[in-house]
C-alpha positions in Angstrom: 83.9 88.5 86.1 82.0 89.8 89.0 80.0 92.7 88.5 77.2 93.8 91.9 74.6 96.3 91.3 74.2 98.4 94.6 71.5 100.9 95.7 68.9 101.8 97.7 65.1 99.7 98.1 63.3 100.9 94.9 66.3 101.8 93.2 65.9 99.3 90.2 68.9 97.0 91.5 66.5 93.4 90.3 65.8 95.1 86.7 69.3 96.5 85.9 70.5 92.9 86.8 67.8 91.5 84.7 68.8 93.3 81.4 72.3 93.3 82.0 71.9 89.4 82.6 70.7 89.4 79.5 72.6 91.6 77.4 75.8 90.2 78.4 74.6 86.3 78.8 75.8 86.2 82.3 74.3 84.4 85.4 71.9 86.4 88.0 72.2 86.0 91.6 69.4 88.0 92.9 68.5 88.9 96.9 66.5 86.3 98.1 63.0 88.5 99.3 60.8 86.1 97.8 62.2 82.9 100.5 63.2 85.1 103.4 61.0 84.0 106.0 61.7 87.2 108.0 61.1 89.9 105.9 57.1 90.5 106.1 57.4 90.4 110.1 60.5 92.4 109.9 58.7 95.9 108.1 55.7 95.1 110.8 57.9 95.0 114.0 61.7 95.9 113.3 63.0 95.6 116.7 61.8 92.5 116.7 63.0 91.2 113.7 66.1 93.6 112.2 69.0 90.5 113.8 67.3 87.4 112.6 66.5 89.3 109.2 70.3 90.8 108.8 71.8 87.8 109.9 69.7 86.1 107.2 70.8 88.3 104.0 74.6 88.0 105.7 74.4 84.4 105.0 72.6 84.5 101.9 74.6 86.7 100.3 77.6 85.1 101.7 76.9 81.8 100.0 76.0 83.7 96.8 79.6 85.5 96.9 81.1 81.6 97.1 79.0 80.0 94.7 80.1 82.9 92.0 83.6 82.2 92.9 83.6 79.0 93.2 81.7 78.7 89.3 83.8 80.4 87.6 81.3 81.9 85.6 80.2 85.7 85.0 78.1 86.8 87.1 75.7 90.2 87.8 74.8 90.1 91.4 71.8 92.0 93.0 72.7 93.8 96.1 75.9 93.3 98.1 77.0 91.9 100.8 79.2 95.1 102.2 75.5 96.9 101.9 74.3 94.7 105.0 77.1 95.5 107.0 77.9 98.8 106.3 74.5 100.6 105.7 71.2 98.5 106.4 72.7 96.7 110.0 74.6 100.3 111.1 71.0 102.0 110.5 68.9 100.2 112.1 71.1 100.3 115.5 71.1 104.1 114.8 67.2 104.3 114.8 67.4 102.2 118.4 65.9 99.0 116.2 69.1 96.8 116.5 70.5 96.5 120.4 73.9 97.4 120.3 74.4 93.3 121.9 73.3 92.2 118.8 75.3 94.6 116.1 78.1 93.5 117.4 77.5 90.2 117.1 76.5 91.0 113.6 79.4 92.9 112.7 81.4 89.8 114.2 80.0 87.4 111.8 80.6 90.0 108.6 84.4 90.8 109.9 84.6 86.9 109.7 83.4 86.5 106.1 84.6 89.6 105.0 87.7 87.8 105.7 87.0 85.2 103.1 85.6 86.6 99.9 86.8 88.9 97.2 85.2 92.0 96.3 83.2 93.1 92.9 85.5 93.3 89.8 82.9 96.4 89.3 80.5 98.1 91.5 77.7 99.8 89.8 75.6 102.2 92.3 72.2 103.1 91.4 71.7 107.2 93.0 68.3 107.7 93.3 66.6 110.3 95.7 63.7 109.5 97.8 60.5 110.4 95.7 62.1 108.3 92.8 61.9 105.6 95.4 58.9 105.7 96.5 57.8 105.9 92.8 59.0 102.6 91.9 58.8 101.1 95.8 54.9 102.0 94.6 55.0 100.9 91.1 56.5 97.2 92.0 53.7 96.7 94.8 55.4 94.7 96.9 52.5 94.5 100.2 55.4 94.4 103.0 57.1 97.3 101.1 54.0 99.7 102.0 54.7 100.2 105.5 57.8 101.9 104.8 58.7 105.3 106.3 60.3 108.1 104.7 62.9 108.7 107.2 64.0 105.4 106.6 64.8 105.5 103.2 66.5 108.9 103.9 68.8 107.6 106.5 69.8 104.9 104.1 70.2 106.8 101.0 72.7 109.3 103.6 74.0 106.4 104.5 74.7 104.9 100.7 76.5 108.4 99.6 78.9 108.4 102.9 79.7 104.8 102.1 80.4 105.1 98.4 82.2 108.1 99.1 84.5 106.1 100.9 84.3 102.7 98.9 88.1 101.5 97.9 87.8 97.9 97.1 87.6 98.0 93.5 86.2 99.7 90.3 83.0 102.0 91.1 80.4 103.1 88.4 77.6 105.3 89.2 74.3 105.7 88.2 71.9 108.9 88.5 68.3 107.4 87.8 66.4 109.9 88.7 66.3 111.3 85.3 66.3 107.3 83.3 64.2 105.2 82.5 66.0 102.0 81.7 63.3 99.7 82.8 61.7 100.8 80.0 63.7 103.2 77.4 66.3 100.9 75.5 68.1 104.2 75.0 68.5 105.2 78.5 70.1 101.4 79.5 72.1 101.4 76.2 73.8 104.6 77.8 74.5 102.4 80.7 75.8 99.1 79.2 78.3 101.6 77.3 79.3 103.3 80.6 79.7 99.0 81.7 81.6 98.3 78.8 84.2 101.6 79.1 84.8 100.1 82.9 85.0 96.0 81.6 87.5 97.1 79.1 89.7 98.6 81.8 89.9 95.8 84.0 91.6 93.6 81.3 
């Protein structure tokens, strides 16, 4: 059993996985921001940075997808790999940050992987819009989140609804957390490990 938690920066993607971790005595695999050497230089000079740092999470989470497969084990994963290619890699070449040379040779390496793994047995996508983000983006105090602009978390949450709109490779929860609290309301993630259960039932 697979299940990834998707969603936008500040969309509570680490916590859900936390409690649900928990709840259900699964494994976590959770993004590696703590290790990645690129991230700080990335938010202070994209262009520079936005290959080597995609390229970076592209392997990571391609390892992570093996190693839950590979285990046998049940596993909540924190962000997924189709994310990188599909939403954060795309945008930046949008926004003139990622040379078109280098998104191709990006999207190269994902059509190569993609090629090897298996997708969620269920998807959960946390919809949050931008001021709930920037709440929690604020909250968590992370000092390389701070530089963040606005019309960067806006392209990315357009890009997140055009991408789940179109998302066909398995079973698809979603999540409005504008109006939860789940962090800290046991009520408001009970609603959402019943929603979890309703979809785990299905798949067997």
């Amino acid at each position: 059993m697979h299940i990834a938690i998707a969603g936008n920066i500040g969309s509570g993607k680490t916590t859900l996985t936390t409690k649900l971790s928990k709840h259900y005595k699964w494994e976590a695999h959770y993004e590696d921001v703590e290790n990645n050497p690129y991230l700080n230089d990335f938010y202070k000079d994209m262009q520079r940075w936005s290959f080597n740092l995609q390229v970076y999470f592209l392997n990571s989470r391609f390892r992570q997808i093996i190693n839950i497969r590979e285990s046998g084990e049940k596993y909540v994963q924190d962000r997924t790999i189709y994310e990188d290619a599909f939403i954060f890699a795309p945008n930046l070449h949008a926004m003139g940050l990622m040379s078109s040379r280098d998104f191709d040779n990006y999207m190269e390496f994902f059509n190569l992987m993609d090629g090897f793994i298996k997708s969620p047995d269920l998807l959960i996508y946390l919809r949050a819009s931008v001021p709930t983000l920037v709440g929690q983006i604020q909250k968590r105090g992370r000092e390389y989140e701070t530089s963040i602009r606005l019309d960067y978390l806006t392209r990315l949450n357009e890009r997140y609804e055009a991408w789940i709109g179109e998302y066909t490779k398995g079973k698809i929860l979603i999540i409005d957390v504008d109006d939860m609290n789940f962090a800290d309301e046991e009520e408001d993630l009970g609603k959402i490990i019943e929603k979890i259960d309703a979809e785990i039932n299905g798949l067997f």
